[in-house]
PLY file of the C-alpha trace (Angstrom):
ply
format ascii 1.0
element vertex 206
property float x
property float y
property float z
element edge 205
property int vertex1
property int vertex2
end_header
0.00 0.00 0.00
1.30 3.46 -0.77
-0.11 6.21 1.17
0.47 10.37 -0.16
-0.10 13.15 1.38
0.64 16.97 0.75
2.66 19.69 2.44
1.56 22.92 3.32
0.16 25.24 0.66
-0.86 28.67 -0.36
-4.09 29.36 2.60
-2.41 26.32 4.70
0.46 26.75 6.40
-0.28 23.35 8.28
-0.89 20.51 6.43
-2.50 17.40 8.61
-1.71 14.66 5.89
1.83 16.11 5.97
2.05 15.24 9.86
-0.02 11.36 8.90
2.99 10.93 6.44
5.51 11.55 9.65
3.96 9.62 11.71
3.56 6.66 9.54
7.65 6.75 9.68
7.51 6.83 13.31
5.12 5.00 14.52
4.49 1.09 14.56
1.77 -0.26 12.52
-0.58 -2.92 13.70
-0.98 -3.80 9.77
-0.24 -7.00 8.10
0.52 -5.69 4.99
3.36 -3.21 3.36
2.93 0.28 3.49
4.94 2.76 2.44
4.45 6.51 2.92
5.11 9.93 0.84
4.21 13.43 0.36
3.44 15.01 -2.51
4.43 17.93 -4.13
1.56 20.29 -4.43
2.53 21.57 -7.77
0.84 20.44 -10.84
3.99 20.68 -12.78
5.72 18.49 -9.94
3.18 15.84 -8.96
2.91 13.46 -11.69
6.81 13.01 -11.70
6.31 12.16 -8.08
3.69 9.82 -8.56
5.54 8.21 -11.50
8.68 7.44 -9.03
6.91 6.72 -6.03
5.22 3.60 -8.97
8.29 2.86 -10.00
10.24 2.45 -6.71
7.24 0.80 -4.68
4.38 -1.13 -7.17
1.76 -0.75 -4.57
-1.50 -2.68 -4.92
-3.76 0.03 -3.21
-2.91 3.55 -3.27
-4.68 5.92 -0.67
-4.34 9.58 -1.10
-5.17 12.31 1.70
-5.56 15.69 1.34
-6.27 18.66 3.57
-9.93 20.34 2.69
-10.76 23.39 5.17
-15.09 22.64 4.44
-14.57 19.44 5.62
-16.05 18.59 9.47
-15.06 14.28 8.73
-12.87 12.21 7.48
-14.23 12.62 3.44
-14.70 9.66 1.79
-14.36 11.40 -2.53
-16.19 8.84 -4.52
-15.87 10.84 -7.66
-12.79 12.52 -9.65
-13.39 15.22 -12.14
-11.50 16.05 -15.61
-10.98 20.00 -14.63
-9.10 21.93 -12.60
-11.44 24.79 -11.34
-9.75 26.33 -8.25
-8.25 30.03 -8.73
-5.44 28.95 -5.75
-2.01 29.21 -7.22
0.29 26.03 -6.11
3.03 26.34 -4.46
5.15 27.12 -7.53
2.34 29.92 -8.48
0.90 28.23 -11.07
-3.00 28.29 -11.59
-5.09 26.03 -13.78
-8.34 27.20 -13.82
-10.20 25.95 -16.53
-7.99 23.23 -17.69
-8.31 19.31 -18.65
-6.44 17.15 -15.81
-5.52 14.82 -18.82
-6.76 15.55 -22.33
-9.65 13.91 -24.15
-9.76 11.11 -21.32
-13.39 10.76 -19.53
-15.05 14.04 -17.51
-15.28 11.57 -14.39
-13.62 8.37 -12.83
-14.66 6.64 -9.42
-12.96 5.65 -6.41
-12.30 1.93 -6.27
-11.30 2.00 -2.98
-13.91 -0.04 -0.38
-15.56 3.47 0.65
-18.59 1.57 2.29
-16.08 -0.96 4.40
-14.06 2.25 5.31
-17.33 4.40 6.14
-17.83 1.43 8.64
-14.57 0.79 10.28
-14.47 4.36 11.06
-18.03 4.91 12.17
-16.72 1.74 14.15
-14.50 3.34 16.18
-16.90 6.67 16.61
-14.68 9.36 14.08
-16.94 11.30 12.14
-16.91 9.87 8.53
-19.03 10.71 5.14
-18.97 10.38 1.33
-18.51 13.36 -1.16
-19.23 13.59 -4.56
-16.95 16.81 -5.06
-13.62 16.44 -4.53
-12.09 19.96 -5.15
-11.05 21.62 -8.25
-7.34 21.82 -6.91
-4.54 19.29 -6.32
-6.88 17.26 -4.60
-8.89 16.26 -7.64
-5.69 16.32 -9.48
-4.06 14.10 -7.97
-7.23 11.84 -7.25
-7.89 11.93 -11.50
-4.29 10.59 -12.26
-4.49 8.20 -9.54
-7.79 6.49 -10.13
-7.74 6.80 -14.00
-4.12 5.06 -14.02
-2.91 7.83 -15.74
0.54 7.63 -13.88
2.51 4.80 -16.22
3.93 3.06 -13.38
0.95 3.40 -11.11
-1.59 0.99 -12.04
-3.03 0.17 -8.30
-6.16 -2.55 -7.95
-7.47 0.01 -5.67
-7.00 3.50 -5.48
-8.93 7.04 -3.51
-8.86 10.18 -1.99
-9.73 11.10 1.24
-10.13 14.28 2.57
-9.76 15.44 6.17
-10.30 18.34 8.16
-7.71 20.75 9.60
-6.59 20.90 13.28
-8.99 22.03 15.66
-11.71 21.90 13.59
-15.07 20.97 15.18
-16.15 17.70 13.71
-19.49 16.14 13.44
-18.79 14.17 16.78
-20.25 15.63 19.74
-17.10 17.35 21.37
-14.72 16.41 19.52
-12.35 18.68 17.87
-10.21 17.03 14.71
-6.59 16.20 16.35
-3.19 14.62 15.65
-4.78 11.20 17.58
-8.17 11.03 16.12
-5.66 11.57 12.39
-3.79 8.48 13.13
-6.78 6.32 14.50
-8.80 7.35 11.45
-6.11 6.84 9.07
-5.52 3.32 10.84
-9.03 2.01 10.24
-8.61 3.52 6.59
-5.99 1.55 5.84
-7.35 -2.02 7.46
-10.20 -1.55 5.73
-8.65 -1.11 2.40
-6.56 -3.92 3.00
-8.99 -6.23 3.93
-11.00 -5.85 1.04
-8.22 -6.55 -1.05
-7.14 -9.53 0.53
-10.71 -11.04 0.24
-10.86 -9.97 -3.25
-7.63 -11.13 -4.45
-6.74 -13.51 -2.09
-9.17 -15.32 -0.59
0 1
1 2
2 3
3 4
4 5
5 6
6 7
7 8
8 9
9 10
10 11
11 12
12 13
13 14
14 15
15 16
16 17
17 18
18 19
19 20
20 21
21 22
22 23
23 24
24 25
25 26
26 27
27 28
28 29
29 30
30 31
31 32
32 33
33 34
34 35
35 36
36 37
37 38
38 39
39 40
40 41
41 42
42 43
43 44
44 45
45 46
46 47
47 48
48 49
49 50
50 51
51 52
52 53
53 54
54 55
55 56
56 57
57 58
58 59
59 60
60 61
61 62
62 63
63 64
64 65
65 66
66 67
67 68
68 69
69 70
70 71
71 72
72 73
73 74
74 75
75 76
76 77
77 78
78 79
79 80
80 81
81 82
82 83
83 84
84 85
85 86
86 87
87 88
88 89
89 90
90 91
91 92
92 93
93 94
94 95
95 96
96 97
97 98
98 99
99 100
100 101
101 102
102 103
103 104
104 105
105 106
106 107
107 108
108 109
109 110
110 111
111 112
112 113
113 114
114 115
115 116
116 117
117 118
118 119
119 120
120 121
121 122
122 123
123 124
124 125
125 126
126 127
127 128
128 129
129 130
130 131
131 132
132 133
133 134
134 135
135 136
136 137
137 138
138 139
139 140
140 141
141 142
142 143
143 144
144 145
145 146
146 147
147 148
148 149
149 150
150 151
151 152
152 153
153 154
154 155
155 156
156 157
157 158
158 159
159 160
160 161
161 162
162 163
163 164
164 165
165 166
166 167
167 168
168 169
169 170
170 171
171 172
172 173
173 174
174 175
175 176
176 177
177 178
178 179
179 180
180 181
181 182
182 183
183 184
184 185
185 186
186 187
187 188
188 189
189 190
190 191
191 192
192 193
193 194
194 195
195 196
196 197
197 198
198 199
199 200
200 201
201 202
202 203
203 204
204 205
């Protein structure tokens, strides 16, 4: 499994999927499976080179990508990527895209294959807010999610692959009392990962 997140960014000078990436090197994981852990660049013109060594280096079977979103109360569950980059935000090398094709003359919209039911329940499972989102963004977010899902990285070809989004620190989630935190990252991110795991395993192994 190959996990991404991003680092801080023009509006966010705290990234929370930049902190799940460190502690994913320092922590232990109670995971029978591989997983290996990197940020991304959040530059369009950077991103896809990123992706395309990250492929080559690791082959991972399930790639699960986080980002940060600022509306979001949850962890996000994106069921749907979109062909357009619509956000006026610059990137962190200034560059904007409004308006433009993520990949030309490929389809307007690709879906998650990652197990976003079994991951809705393993974190409803351990009470952390959780819901599904049809709009994933019009910045790196959905850019990276389109590439991803749509195999349009040449050494990325995952059997399962998603987007997640998750709210910044401090941020009142839908929880009663319970503001968004490094722990309730990790735990979240945890059950993310079993989940997606598991489904794989029965799927292709079982």
């Amino acid at each position: 499994m190959l996990v991404t997140g991003f680092p801080a960014f023009p509006t966010a000078p705290v990234n929370p999927t930049e902190r799940l990436i460190e502690l994913l090197g320092e922590r232990d994981l109670t995971i029978d499976a591989e997983v290996r852990a990197a940020v991304v660049p959040c530059a369009y013109g950077e991103a896809p080179a990123a992706l395309e060594a990250l492929g080559r280096e690791h082959h991972p079977d399930i790639v699960l990508a986080f980002g940060l979103s600022r509306r979001a109360k949850s962890f996000t569950l994106e069921r749907i990527a979109r062909n357009l980059c619509t956000s006026d935000l610059p990137d962190t090398s200034g560059e904007c895209r409004r308006g433009a094709p993520i990949v030309a003359d490929s389809p307007g919209e690709l879906r998650s294959t990652l197990p976003l039911v079994a991951i809705h329940k393993a974190l409803r499972a351990k009470d952390i807010a959780a819901d599904f989102s049809d709009d994933a963004g019009g910045y790196l977010c959905n850019f990276v999610f389109y590439l991803i899902v749509g195999h349009h990285i040449p050494s990325l070809k995952p059997a399962a692959a998603g987007f997640i989004h998750v709210p910044a620190f401090g941020t009142d989630t839908e929880s009663p009392s319970q503001r968004f935190s490094q722990e309730i990252l990790w735990r979240g991110a945890c059950a993310c990962l079993n989940a997606s795991i598991e489904s794989w395993r029965i799927k292709h192994i079982l």
